[in-house]
C-alpha positions in Angstrom: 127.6 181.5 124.4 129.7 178.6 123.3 129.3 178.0 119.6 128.9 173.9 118.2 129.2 173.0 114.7 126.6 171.7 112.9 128.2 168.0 112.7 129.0 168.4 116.8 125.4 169.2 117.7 123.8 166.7 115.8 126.0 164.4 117.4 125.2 165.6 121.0 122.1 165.2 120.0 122.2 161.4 119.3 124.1 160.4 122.2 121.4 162.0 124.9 118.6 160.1 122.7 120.2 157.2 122.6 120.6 157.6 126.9 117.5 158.1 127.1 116.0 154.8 125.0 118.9 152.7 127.1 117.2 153.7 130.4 113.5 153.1 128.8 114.9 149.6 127.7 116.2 148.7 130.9 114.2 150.0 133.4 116.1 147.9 136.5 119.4 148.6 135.3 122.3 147.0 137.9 125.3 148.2 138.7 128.4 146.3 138.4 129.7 147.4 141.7 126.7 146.1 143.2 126.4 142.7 142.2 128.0 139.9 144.4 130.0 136.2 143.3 127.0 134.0 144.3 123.7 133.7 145.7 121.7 130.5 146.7 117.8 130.5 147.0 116.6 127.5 149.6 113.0 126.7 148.7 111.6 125.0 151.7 108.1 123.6 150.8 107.5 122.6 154.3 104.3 122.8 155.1 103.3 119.0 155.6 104.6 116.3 157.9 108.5 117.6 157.8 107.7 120.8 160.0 109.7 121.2 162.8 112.7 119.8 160.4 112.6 123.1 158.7 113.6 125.0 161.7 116.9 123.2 162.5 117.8 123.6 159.0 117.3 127.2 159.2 119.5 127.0 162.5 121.9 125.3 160.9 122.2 127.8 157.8 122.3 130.6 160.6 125.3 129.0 162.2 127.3 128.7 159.2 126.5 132.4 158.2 128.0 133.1 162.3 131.3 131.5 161.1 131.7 133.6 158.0 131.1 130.8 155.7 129.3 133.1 153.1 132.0 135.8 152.6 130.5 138.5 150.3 127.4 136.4 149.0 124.0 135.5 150.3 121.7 132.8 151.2 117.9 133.6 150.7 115.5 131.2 151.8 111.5 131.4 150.8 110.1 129.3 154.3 106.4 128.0 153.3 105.6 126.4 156.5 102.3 125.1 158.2 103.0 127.6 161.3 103.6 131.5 159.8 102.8 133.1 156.7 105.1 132.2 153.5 108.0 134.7 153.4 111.3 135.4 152.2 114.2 135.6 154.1 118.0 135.8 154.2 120.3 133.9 156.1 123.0 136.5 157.8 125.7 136.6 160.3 123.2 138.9 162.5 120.4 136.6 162.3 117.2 136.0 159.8 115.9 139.5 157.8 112.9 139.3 156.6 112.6 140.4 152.5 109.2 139.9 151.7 106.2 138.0 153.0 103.1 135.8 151.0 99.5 135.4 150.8 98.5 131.7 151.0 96.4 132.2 148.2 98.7 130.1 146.1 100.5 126.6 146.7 103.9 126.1 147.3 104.5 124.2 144.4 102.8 126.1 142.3 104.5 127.6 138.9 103.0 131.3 139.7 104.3 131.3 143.1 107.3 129.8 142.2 108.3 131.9 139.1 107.4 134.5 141.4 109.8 134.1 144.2 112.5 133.5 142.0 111.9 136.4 140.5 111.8 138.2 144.3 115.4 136.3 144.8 117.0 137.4 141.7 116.2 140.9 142.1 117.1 140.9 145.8 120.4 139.1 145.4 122.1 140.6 142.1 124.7 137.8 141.4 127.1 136.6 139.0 126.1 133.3 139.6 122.5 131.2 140.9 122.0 128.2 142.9 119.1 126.3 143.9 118.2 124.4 146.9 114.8 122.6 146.6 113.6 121.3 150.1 110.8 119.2 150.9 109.5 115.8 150.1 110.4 113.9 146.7 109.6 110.9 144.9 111.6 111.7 141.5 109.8 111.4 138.3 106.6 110.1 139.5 104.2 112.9 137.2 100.6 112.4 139.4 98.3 111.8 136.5 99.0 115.2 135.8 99.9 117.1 132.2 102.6 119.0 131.7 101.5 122.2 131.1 99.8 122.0 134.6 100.8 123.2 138.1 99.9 121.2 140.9 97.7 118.1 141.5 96.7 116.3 144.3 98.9 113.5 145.7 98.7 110.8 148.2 102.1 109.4 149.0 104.5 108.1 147.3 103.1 110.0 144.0 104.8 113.8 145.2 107.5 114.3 142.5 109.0 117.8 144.0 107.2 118.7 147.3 104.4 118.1 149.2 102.2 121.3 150.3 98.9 121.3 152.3 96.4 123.6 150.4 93.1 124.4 150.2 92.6 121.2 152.1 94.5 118.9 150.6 97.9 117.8 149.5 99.9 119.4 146.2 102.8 118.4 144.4 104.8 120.0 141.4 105.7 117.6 138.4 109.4 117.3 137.0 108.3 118.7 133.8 106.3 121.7 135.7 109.3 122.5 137.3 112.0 122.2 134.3 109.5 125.0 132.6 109.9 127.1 135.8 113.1 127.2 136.0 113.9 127.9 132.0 116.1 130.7 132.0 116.7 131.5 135.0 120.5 130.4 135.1 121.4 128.3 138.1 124.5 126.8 137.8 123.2 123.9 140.1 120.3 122.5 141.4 120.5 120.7 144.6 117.8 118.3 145.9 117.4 118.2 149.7 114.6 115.8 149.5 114.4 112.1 148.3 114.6 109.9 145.3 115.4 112.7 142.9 118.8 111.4 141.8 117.0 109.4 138.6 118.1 109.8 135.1 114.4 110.8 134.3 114.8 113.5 136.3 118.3 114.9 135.7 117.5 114.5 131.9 114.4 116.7 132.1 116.8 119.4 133.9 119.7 119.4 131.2 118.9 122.4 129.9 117.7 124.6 132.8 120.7 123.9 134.8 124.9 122.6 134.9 124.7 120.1 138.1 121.6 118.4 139.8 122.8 116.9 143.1 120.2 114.7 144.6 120.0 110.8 146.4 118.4 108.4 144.5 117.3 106.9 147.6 115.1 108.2 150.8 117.2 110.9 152.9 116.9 110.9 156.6 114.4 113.9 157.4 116.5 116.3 159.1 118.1 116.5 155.5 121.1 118.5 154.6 123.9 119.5 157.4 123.6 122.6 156.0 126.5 124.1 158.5 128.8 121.2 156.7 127.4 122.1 153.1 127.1 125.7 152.6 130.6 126.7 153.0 131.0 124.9 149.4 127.7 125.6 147.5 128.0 129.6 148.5 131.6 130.1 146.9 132.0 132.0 143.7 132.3 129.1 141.6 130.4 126.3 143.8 132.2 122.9 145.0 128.8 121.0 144.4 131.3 117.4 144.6 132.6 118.6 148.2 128.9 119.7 149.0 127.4 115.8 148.4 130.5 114.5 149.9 129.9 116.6 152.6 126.8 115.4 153.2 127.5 111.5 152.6 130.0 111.9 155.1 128.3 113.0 157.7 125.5 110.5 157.5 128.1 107.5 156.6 129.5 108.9 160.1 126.4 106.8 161.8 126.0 103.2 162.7 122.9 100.9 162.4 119.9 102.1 161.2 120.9 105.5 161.0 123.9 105.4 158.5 121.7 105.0 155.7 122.6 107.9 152.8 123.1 108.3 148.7 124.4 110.8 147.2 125.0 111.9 143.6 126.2 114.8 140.9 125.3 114.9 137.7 126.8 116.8 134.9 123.5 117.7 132.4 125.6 118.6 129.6 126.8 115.0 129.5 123.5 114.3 129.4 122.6 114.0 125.7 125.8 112.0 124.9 124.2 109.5 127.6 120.5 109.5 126.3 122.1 108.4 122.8 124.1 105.6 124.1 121.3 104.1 125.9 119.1 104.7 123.4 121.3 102.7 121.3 121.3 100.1 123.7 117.1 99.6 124.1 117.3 100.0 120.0 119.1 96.7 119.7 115.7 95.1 121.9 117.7 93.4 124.4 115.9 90.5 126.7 117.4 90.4 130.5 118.9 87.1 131.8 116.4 84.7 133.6 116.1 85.5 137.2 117.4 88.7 136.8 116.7 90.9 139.9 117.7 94.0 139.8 118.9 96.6 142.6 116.4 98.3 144.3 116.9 101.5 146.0 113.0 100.9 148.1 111.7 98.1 150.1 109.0 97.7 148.1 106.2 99.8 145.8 109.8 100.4 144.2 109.9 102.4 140.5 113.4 103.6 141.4 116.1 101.0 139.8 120.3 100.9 139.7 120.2 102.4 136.0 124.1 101.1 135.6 123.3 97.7 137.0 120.3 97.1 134.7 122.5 98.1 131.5 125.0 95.5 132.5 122.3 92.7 132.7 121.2 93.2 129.4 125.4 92.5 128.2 125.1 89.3 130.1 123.7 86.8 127.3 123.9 89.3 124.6 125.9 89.5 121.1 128.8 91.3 120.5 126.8 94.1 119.4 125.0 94.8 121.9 127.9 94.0 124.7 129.8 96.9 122.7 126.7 99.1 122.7 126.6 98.6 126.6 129.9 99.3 127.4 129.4 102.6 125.2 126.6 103.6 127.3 128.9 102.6 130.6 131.3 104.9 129.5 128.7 107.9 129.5 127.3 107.4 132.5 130.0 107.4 134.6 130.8 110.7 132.3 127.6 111.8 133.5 128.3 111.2 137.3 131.5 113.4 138.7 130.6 111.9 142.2 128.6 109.0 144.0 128.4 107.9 147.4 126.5 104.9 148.8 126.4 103.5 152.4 126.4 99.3 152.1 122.7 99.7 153.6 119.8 102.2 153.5 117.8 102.3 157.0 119.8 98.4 157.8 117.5 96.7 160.4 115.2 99.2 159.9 111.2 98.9 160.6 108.3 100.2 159.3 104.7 101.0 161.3 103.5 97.7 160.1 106.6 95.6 161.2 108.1 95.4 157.4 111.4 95.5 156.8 112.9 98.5 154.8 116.6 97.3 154.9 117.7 97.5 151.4 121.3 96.1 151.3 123.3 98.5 148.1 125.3 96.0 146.1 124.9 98.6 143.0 125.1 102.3 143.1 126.0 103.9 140.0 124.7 107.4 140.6 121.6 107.1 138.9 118.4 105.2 139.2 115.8 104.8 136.6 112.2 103.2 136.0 112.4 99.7 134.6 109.3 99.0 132.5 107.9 95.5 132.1 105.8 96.3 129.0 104.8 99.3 126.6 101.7 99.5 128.5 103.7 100.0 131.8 104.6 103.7 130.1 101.7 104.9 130.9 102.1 104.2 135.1 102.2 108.3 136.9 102.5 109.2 133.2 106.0 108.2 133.0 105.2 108.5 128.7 105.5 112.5 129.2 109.0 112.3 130.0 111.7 113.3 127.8 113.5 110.2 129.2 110.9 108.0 127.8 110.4 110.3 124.3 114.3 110.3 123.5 115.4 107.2 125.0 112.7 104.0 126.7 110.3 103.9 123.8 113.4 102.7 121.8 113.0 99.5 123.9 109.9 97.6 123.0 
């Protein structure tokens, strides 16, 4: 028998405790050899009046995963439609395999179901690096006359925020500050918006610390949404082109003529995001009045809360003081910082109709890649609980 010294055995000794508390600590341990560049969760809340759009997205993802366009990584999509039970899915060259399927015992757009797909995702798809597809309906910061800390409310359109989902007999929606929570720590590098009107400062402010890019439109998006087959090929690359992904999908709808080349698109860099807050806040501290007449660019027909942020700054310079004109062009400066790419067709839906025989031609003199609410009055703060925004908190109530 092989003899140890004393000092050798206690050291043996040590090293196979100390493998054994490593495994207790880590009881999912990954490795290295295992884990892939990128992988990209689509969340498709689709069960509501876009079903059927779902579909042809899915076909489109399939076809770019036929021409190679994911290389090593993956594309998992959780598909919560009105037709099958919610499941998880991902998008290969072979067609769809199926990870994991739901009860329907929870929303959509809930924080425990969502929390607990991402969860499903992460530990399917071992990556270096997370993105974030959100799909569905979206009306930006609008918070439902719900509180924070809550999941889901019910909604009658336009007050939907992120999603729409039929449940339990009505219709749910997730707040931007419900879903900022869900996502804390969970590391996606971007977070893109396949859904409408989510391109607001509000918005991208309340997301600055759960993710690097938020890609969004701060206007209405045509329902079939994202070309997915143009798109994916740059969001599924080791270190995602989110720019060429938005450009992607600008071009494709400024491709169309009349009615149908209506599109917006943005990126936002969140970490340029505080710089911006303070500059405008310095702005609203100085209490500037806008010039008489002003009327400001609208990115709706009408019912709008979604306003040009870059073109209401610049009205406040127009009959203001040195000062404040300095103070503007500061805040200038930080937003265009803030935005690495916009896009803007000269119309959204031009000569376009609603049911009623409206017009919903909105002709886009201003696009600075970011909209925001424009209060009248303090008491206006209060409208879908716009006051529980960080936005507001850190930066509007400076103004009155």
């Amino acid at each position: 028998m092989k003899r140890y010294s004393l000092l050798t055995y206690i050291t043996m000794v040590m090293a196979m405790l100390l493998t054994l508390t490593s495994c207790e600590e880590n009881d999912d341990p990954q490795p290295i050899e295992n884990t892939i560049g990128r992988a990209v969760l689509v969340y498709m809340a689709a069960n509501n009046n876009l079903s059927g759009f779902d579909s042809d997205d899915i076909k489109e993802m399939l076809e770019a995963a036929g021409e190679g366009a994911f290389g090593e990584n993956r594309l998992v999509v959780y598909h919560h439609s009105s037709r099958n039970d919610p499941a998880l899915k991902e998008v290969t060259a072979d067609g769809l395999v199926e990870l994991k399927v739901y009860d329907k015992d929870e929303s959509a757009v809930s924080s425990v179901r969502m929390r607990r797909v991402i969860d499903d995702f992460r530990r399917e798809a071992r990556a270096e690096h997370y993105g974030l597809i959100l799909w569905s309906h979206g009306s930006g910061w609008e918070q439902n006359g719900m509180t924070p800390d809550e999941d889901a409310a019910p909604a009658s359109a336009p007050q939907r925020a992120f999603g729409i989902d039929r449940f339990d007999g009505r219709n749910y929606s997730m707040n931007i500050t419900t879903l900022a929570d869900v996502l804390s720590g969970y590391d996606f590098d971007f977070v893109y918006f396949d859904c409408c009107h989510m391109a607001g400062v509000e918005v991208a402010y309340q997301l600055r610390n759960v993710t690097s890019r938020v890609i969004g439109s701060v206007t209405e998006l045509p329902s079939e949404g994202m070309p997915y087959q143009l798109t994916l090929p740059f969001l599924m690359k080791d270190e995602a082109d989110t720019e060429g992904a938005a450009e992607a999908t600008f071009t494709y709808f400024d491709s169309y003529t009349g009615v149908n080349r209506t599109c917006t698109m943005s990126v936002i860099d969140t970490s340029c995001l505080d710089r911006l807050a303070e500059a405008v806040a310095e702005v609203y501290a100085l209490h500037p009045t806008l010039p008489a007449g002003y009327q400001p660019q609208k990115f709706i027909r009408y019912n709008c809360y979604f306003f040009d942020l870059g073109h209401y700054l610049e009205a406040f310079a127009e009959n203001g003081d040195e000062r404040l004109k300095a103070a503007v062009r500061n805040a200038q400066d930080a937003l265009e910082a803030a935005v690495v790419y916009k896009g803007a067709t000269p119309y959204i839906w031009e000569g376009g109709h609603d049911v009623w025989g409206r017009s919903i031609e909105v002709e886009l003199k201003s696009h600075c890649g970011l909209s925001t609410y424009i209060l009248d009055n303090l008491q206006s703060a209060g409208t879908f609980n716009y006051d529980t925004l960080d936005w507001y908190t850190d930066v509007v109530s400076f103004l009155f």
